[in-house]
SERO-4910 file (N, C-alpha, C, O; in steps of 0.05 Angstrom, whole numbers):
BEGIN
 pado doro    nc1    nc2    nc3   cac1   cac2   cac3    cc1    cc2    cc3    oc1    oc2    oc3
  Unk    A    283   -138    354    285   -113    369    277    -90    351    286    -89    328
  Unk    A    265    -79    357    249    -55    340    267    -29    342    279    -19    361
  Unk    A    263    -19    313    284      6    313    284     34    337    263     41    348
  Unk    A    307     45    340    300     68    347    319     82    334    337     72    320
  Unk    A    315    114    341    334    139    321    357    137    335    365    160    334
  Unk    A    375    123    349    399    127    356    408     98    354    428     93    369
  Unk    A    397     77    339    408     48    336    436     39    320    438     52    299
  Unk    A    453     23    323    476     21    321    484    -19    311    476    -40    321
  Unk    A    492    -17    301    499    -41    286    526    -50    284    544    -34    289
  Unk    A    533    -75    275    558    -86    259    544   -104    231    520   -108    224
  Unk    A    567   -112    222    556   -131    199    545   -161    198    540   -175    178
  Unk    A    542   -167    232    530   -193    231    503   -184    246    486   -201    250
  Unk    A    497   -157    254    468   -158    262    457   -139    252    468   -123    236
  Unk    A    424   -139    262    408   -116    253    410   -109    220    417   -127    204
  Unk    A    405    -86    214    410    -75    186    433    -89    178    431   -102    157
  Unk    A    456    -88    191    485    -92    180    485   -123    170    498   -135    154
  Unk    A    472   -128    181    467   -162    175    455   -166    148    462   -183    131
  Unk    A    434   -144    147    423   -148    109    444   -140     92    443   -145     67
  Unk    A    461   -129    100    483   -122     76    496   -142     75    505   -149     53
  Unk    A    500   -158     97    524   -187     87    506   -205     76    515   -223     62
  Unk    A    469   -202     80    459   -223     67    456   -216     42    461   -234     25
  Unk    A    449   -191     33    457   -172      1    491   -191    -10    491   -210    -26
  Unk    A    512   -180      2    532   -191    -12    531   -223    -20    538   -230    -42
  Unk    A    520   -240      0    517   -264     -5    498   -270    -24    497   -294    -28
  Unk    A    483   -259    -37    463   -256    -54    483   -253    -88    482   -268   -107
  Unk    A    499   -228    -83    515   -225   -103    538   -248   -106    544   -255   -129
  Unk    A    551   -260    -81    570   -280    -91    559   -300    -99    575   -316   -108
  Unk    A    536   -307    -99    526   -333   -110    510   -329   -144    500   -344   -161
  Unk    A    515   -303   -139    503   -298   -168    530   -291   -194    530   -292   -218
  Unk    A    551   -286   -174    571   -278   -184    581   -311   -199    585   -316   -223
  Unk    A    582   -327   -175    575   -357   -186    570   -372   -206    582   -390   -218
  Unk    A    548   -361   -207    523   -371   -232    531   -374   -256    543   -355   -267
  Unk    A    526   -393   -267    540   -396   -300    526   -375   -318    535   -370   -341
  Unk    A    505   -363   -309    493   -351   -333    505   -312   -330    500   -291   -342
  Unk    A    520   -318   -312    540   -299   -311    536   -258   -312    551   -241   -320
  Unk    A    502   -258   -299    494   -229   -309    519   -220   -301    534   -213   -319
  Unk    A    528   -218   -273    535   -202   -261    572   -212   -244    571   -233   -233
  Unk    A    592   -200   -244    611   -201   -229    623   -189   -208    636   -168   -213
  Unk    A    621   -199   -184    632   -177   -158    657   -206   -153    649   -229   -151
  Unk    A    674   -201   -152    699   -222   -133    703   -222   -109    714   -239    -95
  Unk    A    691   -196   -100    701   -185    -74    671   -187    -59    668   -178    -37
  Unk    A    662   -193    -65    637   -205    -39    632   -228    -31    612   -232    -17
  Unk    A    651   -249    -40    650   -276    -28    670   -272     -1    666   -280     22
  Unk    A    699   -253    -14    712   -254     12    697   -233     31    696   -244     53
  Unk    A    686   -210     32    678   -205     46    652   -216     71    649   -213     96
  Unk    A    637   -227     52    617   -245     72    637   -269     83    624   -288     91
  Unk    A    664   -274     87    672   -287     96    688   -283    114    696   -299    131
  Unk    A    696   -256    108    715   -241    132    689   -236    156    695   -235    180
  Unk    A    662   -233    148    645   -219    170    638   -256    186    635   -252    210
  Unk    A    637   -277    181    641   -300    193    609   -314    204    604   -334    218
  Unk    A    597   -302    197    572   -311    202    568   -342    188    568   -345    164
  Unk    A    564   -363    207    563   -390    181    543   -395    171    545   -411    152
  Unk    A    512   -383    180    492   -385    155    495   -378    132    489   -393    113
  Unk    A    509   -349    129    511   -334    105    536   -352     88    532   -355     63
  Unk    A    558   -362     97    570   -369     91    570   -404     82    586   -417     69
  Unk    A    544   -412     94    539   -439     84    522   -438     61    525   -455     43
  Unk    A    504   -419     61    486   -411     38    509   -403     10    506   -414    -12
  Unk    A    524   -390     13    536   -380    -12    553   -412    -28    551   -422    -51
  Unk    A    568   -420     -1    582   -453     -8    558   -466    -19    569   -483    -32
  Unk    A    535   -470    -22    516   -492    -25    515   -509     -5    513   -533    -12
  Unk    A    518   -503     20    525   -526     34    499   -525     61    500   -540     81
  Unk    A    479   -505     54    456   -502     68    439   -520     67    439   -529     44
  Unk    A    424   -531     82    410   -556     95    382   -539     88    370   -532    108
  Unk    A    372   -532     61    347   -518     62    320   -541     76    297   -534     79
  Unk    A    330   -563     82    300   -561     99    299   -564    136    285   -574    154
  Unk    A    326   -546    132    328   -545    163    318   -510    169    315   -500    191
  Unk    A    313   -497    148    302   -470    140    278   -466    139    268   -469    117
  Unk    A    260   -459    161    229   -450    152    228   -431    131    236   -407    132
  Unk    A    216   -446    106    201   -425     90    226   -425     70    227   -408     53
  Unk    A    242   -440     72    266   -440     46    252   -469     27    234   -486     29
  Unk    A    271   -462     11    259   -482    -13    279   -471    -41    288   -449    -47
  Unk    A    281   -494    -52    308   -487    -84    295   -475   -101    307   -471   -122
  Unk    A    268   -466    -98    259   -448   -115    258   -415   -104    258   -396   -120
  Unk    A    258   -413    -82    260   -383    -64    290   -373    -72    296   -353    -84
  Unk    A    310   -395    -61    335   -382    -65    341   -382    -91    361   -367    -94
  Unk    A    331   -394   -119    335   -396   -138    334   -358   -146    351   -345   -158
  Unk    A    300   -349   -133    289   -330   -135    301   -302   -132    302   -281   -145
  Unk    A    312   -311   -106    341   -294    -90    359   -292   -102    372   -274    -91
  Unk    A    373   -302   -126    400   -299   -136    397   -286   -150    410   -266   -154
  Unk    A    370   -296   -168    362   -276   -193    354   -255   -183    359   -237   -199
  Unk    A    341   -243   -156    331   -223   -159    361   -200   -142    360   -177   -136
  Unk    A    380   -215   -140    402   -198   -125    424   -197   -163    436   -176   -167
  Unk    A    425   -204   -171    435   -212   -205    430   -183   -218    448   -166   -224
  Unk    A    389   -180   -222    387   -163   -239    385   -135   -230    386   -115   -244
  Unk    A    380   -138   -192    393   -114   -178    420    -98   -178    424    -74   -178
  Unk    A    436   -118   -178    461   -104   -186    465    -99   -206    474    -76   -211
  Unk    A    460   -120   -233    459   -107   -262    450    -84   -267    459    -76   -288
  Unk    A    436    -68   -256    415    -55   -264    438    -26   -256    445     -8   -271
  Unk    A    442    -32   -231    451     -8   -218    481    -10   -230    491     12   -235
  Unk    A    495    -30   -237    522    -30   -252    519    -15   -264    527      8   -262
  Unk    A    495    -29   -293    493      0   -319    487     29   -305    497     49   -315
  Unk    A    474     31   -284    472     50   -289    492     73   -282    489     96   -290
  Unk    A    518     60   -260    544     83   -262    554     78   -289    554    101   -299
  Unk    A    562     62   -305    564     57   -330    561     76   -345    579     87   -358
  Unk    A    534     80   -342    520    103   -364    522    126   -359    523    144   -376
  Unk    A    524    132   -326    526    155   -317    551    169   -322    551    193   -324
  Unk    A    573    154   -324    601    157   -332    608    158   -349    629    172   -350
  Unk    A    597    146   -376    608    146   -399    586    168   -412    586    170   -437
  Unk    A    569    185   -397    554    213   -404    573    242   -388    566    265   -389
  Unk    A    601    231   -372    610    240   -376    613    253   -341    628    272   -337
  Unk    A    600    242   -321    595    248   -305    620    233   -282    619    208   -280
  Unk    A    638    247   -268    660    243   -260    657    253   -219    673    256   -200
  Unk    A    642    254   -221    637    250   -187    617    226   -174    594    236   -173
  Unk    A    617    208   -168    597    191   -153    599    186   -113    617    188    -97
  Unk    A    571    179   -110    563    171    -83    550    145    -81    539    133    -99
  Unk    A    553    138    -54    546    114    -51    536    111    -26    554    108     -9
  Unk    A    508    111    -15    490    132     -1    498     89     21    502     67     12
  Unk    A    498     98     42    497     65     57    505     50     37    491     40     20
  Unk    A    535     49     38    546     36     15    554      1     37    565    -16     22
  Unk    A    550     -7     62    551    -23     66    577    -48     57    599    -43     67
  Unk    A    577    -70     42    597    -75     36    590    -83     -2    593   -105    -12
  Unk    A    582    -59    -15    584    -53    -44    611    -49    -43    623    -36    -27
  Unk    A    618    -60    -62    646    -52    -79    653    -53   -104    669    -66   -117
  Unk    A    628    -28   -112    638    -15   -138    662     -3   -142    677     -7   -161
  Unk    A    665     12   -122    687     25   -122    713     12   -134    729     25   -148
  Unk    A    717    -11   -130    740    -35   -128    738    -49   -166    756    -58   -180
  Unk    A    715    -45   -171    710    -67   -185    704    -61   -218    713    -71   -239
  Unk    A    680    -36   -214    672    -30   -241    703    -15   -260    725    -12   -250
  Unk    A    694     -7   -290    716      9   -308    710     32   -303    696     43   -321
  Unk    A    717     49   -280    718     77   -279    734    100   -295    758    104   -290
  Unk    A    726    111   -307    741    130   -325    758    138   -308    755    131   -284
  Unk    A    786    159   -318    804    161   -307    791    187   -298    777    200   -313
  Unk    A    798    197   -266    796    223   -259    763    222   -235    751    238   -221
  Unk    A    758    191   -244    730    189   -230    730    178   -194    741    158   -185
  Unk    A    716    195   -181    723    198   -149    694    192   -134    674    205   -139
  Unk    A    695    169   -115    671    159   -110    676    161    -77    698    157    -66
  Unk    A    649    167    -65    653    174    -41    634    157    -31    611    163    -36
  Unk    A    639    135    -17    622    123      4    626    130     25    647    134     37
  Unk    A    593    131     36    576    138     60    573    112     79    564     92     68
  Unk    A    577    112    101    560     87    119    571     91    151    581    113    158
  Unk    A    569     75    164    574     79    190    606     72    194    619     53    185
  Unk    A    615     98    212    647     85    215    654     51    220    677     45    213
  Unk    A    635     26    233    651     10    234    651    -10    215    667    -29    212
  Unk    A    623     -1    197    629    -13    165    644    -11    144    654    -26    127
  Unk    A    644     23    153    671     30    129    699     15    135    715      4    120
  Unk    A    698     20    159    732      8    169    734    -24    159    754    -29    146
  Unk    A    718    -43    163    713    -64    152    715    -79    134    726   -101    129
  Unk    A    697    -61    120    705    -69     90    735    -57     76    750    -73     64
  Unk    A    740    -32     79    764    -20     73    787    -40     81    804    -42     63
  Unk    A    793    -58    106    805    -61    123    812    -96    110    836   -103    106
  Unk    A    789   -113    104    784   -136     93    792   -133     70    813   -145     65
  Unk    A    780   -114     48    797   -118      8    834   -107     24    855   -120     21
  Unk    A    833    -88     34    870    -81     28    874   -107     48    896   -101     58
  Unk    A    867   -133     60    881   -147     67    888   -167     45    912   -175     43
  Unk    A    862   -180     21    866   -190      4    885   -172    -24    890   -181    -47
  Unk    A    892   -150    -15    907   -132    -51    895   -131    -66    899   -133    -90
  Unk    A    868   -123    -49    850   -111    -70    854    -80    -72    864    -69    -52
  Unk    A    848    -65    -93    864    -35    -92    838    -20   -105    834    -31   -126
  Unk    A    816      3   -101    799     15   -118    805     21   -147    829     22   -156
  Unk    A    783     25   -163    787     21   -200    781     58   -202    775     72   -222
  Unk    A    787     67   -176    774     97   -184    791    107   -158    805     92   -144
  Unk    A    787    139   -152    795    152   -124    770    140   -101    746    144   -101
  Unk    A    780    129    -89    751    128    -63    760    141    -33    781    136    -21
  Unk    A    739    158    -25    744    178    -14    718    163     11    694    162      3
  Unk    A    724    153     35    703    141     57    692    169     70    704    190     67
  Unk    A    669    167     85    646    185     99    639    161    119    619    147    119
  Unk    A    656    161    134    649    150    163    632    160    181    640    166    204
  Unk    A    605    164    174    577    178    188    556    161    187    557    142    172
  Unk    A    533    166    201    516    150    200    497    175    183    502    199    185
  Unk    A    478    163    168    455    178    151    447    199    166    451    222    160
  Unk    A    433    189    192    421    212    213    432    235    226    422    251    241
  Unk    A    459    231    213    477    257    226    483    272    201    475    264    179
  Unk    A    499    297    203    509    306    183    521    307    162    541    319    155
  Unk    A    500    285    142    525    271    124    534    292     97    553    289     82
  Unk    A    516    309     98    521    336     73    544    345     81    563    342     65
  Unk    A    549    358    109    567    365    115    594    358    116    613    374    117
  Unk    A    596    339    117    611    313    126    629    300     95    652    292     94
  Unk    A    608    302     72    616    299     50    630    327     37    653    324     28
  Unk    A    621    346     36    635    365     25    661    372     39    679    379     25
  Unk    A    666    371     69    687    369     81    711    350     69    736    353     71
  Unk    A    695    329     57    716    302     49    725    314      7    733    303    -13
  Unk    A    719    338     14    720    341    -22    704    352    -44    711    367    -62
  Unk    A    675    338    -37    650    332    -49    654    366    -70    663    386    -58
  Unk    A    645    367    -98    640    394   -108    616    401   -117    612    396   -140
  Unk    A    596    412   -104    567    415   -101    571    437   -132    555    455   -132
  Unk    A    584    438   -149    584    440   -176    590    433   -202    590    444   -224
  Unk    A    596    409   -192    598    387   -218    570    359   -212    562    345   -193
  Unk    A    563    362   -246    548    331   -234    552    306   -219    574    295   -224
  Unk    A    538    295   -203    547    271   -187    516    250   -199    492    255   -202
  Unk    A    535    223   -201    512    196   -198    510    195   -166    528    197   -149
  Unk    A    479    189   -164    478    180   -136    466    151   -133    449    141   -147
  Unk    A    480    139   -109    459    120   -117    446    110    -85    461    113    -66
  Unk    A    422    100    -81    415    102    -51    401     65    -46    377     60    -42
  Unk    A    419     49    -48    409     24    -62    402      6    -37    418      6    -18
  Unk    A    384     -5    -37    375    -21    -13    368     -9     17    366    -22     38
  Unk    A    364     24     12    369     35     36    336     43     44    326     41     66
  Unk    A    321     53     15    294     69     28    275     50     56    270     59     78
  Unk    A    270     30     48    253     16     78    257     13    100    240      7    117
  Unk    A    289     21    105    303     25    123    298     55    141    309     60    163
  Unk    A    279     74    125    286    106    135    261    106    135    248     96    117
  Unk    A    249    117    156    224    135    165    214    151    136    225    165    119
  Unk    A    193    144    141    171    162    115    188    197    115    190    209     93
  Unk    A    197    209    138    208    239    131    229    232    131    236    241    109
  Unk    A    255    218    143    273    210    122    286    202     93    308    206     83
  Unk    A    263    190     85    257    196     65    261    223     41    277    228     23
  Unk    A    244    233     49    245    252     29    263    272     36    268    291     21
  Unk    A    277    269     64    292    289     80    321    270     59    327    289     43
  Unk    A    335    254     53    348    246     44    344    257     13    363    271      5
  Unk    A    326    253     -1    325    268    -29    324    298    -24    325    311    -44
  Unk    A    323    308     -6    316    332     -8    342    346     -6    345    365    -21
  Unk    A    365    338     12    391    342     15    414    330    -11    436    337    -19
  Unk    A    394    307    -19    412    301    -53    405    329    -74    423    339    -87
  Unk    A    393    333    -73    375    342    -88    395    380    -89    409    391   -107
  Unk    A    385    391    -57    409    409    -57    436    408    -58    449    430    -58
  Unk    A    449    380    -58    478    377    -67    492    382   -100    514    389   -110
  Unk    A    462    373   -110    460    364   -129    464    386   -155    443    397   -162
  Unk    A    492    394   -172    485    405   -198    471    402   -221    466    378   -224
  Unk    A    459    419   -242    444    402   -263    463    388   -281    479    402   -294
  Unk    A    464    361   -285    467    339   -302    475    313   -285    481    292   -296
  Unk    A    475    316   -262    463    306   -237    447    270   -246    433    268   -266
  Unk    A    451    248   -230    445    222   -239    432    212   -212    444    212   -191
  Unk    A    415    207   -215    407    182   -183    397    154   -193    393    149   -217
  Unk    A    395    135   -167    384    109   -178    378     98   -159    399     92   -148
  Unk    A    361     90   -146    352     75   -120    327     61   -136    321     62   -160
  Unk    A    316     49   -111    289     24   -114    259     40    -87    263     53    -66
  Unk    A    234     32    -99    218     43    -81    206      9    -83    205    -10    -98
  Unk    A    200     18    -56    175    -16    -56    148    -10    -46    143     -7    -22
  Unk    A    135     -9    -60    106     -2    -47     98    -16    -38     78     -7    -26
  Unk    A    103    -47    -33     88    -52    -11     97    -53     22     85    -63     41
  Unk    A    119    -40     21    124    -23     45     97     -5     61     98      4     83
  Unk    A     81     -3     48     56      9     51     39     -2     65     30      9     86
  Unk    A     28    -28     55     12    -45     57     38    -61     76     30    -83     69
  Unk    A     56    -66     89     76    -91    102     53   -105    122     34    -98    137
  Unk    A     66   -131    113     50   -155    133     76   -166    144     87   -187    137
  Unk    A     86   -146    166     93   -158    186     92   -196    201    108   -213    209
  Unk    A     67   -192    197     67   -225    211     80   -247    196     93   -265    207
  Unk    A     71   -245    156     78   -254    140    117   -265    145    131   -285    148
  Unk    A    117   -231    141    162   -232    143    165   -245    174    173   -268    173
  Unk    A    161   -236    196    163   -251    208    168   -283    221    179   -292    241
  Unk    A    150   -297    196    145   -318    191    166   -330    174    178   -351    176
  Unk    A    166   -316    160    187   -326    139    211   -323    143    224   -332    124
  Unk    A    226   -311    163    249   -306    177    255   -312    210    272   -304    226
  Unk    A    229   -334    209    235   -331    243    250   -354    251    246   -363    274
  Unk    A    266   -365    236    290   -382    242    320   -379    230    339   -394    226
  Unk    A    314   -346    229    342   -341    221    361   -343    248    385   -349    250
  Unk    A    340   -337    270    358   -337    295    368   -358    302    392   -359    309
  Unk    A    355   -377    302    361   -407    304    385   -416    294    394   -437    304
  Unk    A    402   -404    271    417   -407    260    444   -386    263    461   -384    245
  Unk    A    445   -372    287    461   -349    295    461   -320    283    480   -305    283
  Unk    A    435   -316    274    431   -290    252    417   -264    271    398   -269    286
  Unk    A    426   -246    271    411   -225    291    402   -207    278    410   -184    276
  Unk    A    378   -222    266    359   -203    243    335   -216    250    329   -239    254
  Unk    A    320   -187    250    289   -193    242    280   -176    234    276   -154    246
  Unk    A    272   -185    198    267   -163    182    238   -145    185    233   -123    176
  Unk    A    218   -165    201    195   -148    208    202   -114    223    188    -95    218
  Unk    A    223   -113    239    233    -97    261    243    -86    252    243    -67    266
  Unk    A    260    -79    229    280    -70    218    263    -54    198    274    -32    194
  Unk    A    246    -56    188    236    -36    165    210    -12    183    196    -15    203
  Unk    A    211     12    164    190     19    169    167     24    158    170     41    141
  Unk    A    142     16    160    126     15    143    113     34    144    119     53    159
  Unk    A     90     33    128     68     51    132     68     73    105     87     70     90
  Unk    A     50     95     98     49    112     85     71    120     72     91    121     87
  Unk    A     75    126     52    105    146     49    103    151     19     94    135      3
  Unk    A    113    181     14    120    188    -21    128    171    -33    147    157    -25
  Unk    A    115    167    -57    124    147    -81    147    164    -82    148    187    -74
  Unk    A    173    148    -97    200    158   -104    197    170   -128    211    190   -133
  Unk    A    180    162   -144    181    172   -171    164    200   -176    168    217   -193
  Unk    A    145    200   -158    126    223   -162    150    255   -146    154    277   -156
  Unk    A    162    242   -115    173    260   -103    195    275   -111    203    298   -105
  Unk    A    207    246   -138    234    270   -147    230    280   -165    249    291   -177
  Unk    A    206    279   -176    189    296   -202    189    329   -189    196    351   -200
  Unk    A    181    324   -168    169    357   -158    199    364   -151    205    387   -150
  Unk    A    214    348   -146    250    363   -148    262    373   -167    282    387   -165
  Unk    A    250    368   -183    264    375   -213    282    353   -225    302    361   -236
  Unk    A    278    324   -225    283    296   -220    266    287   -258    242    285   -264
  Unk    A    287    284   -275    262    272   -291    278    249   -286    303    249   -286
  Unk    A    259    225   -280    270    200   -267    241    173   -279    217    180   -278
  Unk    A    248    151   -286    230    130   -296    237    106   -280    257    106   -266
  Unk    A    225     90   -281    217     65   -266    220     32   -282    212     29   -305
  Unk    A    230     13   -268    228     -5   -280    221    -34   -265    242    -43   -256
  Unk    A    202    -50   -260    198    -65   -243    216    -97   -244    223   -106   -266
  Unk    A    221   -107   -223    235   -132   -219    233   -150   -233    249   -168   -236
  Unk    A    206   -146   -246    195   -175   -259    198   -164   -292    204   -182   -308
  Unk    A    193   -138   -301    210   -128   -320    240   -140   -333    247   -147   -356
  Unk    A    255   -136   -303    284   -135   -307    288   -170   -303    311   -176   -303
  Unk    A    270   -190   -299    274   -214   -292    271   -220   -324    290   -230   -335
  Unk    A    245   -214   -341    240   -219   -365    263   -207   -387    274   -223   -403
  Unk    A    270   -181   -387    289   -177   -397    322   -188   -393    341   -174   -400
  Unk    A    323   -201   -386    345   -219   -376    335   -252   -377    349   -268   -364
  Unk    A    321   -257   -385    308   -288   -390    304   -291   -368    294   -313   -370
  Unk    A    304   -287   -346    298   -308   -321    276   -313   -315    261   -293   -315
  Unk    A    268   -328   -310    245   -336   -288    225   -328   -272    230   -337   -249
  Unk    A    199   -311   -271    191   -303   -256    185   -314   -236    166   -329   -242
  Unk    A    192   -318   -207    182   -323   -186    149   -330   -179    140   -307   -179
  Unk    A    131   -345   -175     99   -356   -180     97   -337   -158    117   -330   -145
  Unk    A     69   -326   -153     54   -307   -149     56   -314   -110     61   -299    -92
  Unk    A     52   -342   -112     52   -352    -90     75   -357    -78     75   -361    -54
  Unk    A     93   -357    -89    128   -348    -71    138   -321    -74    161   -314    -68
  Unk    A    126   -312    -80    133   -277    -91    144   -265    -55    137   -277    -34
  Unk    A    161   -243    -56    170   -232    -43    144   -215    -24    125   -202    -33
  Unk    A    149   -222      5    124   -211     18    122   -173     12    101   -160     17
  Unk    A    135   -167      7    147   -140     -5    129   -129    -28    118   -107    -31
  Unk    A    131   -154    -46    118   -143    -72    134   -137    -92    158   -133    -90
  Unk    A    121   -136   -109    151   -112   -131    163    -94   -125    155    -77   -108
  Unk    A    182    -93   -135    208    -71   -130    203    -63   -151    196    -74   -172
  Unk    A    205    -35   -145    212    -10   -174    238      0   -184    239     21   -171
  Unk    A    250     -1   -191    279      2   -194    276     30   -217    266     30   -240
  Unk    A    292     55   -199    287     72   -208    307     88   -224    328     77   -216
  Unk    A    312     99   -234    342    121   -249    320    143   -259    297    144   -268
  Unk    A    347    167   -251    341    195   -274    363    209   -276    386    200   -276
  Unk    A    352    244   -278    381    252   -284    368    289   -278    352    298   -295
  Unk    A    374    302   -260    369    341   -257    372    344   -281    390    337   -298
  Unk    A    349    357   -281    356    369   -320    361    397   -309    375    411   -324
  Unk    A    354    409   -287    363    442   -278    366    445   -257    373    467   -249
***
C-alpha cells in the first residue's frame, strides 16, 4: 500500500513493522557471542508485539529456504549491519554525555530503548517522540517486565507531521541548553521537504553545543523499487504487513551532510562498510549488498 500524508500504523504493520524488524535485528545481535552490542529489552519487546516471523527469526528457528531471497549469509549481513548501527549511535549519546550534554531526543524513537538501558549521567532527561500507540506500547510492555528508565524519560505522543516542536517544549524541552539528537532509521521514511523541514526545526530548537546523529542513504536516489520488492515479496506470505518498496520515498533529496553544513552543523560521515571493517566484520559481497547501498552514518555538534 503506498504512503499517504495522513497514514497510520501499529507495530506489526507498515513503517511500524520495520521497527519490530530493527529490534529483532538488535536481539539477535545482542545474542551474538562477539558481543558489539547489548539491548535486553528488545527480545521482549518483539515478543510482546507477536508477530511469528519476527519472532522465529530472532529464536533461529526460521526455515530460510522457505524465504525468497534469504540465505545465512544475508542474515549473517543483517545482524552485523543492525550491531554496528546501534554501536555507533550508543557511542554516540555516550560521547554526547560525557561532553557534558544533559538533554536528549529521540526523533521516531519506535521501540529503541536507550532510555532504559545506556549509563546516563545523573540529571540526564530524554524525550521520546513517536506516535501515541507506539509510545503506549513500548512504555506499557518494559513496566510490565520491571524494567524502570537509566535516566528521566519524558514521552511525545505525536506523530512527526504534526506539531512536534510544540508538543516537545510543552513536555519540558529547554530550547537553551544543548540537546543530542538523534533521528535514526527515520530519513527514507520522510518526503525530500520533510526532510530538511525536520532539520530545519532541530536546528531552531537547537542551542550552540547542540549534538545530532542520523544516517543518509543515497541510494534512496537512485531506489530500484522492483529490486526491494523482490526481495521482500514473501514477507506477506508469512503474516508481515510490509512492503518496503511502498514505504520509502525516493527520488532526489539534500545530502544530510552538505544540508546541515549550511545550518551551522559541523557534522562528518562514516560509511557501513567503514564501521563493518572497524569492528572486524565481514563485508557483505557486492552481489548481496543491500539494494539501498551504503549507509552513511552521520554525527556532529552546532558550534553557534
Amino acid at each position: 500500500m503506498a504512503r499517504a500524508h495522513d497514514d497510520n500504523w501499529d507495530l506489526a504493520s507498515s513503517v511500524g513493522a520495520t521497527a519490530t524488524m530493527v529490534a529483532t535485528g538488535r536481539a539477535m545481535a545482542t545474542k551474538d557471542p562477539r558481543a558489539l552490542i547489548n539491548d535486553p529489552y528488545a527480545e521482549p519487546l518483539v515478543r510482546a508485539v507477536g508477530v511469528d516471523f519476527f519472532t522465529k527469526m530472532m529464536d533461529g528457528e526460521l526455515d530460510l529456504s522457505a524465504v525468497e531471497n534469504a540465505s545465512p549469509i544475508r542474515m549473517r549481513a543483517m545482524i552485523d549491519g543492525m550491531a554496528v548501527r546501534t554501536k555507533y549511535f550508543d557511542d554516540y549519546f555516550v560521547d554526547a554525555t560525557t561532553g557534558g550534554v544533559r538533554q536528549v531526543v529521540i526523533l521516531a524513537s519506535g521501540l529503541d530503548s536507550r532510555a532504559y538501558r545506556l549509563p546516563w549521567p545523573a540529571e540526564t532527561v530524554v524525550y521520546e517522540i513517536d506516535q501515541p500507540q507506539v509510545i503506549q506500547f513500548k512504555t506499557t510492555t518494559l513496566a510490565g517486565i520491571g524494567a524502570h528508565p537509566t535516566a528521566t524519560r519524558r514521552t511525545i505522543a505525536i506523530d512527526l507531521r504534526q506539531d512536534w516542536p510544540a508538543a516537545l517544549r510543552a513536555a519540558g524541552f529547554d530550547t537553551t541548553t544543548p540537546t543530542a539528537w538523534l533521528a535514526e532509521g527515520l530519513l527514507i521514511y520522510l518526503p525530500p521537504d520533510a526532510q530538511d523541514l525536520l532539520f530545519d526545526n532541530i536546528t531552531a530548537l537547537s542551542a550552540p553545543g547542540s549534538t545530532i546523529a542520523t544516517e543518509f542513504v543515497p541510494g534512496i536516489i537512485d531506489f530500484d523499487a522492483d529490486r526491494v520488492r523482490e526481495m521482500s515479496g514473501s514477507f506477506r506470505e508469512h503474516g508481515i504487513d510490509i512492503d518496503m518498496a511502498s514505504l520509502v520515498y525516493a527520488g532526489q533529496r539534500n545530502h544530510v551532510v552538505d544540508y546541515l553544513g549550511t545550518k551551522g552543523w559541523n557534522v562528518e560521515g562514516v560509511t557501513r562498510t567503514e564501521l563493518f571493517q572497524q569492528n572486524g566484520l565481514e563485508v557483505l559481497p557486492p552481489e548481496d549488498d543491500d539494494p539501498l547501498g551504503e549507509i552513511i552514518f552521520i554525527s556532529g555538534r552546532l558550534e553557534s
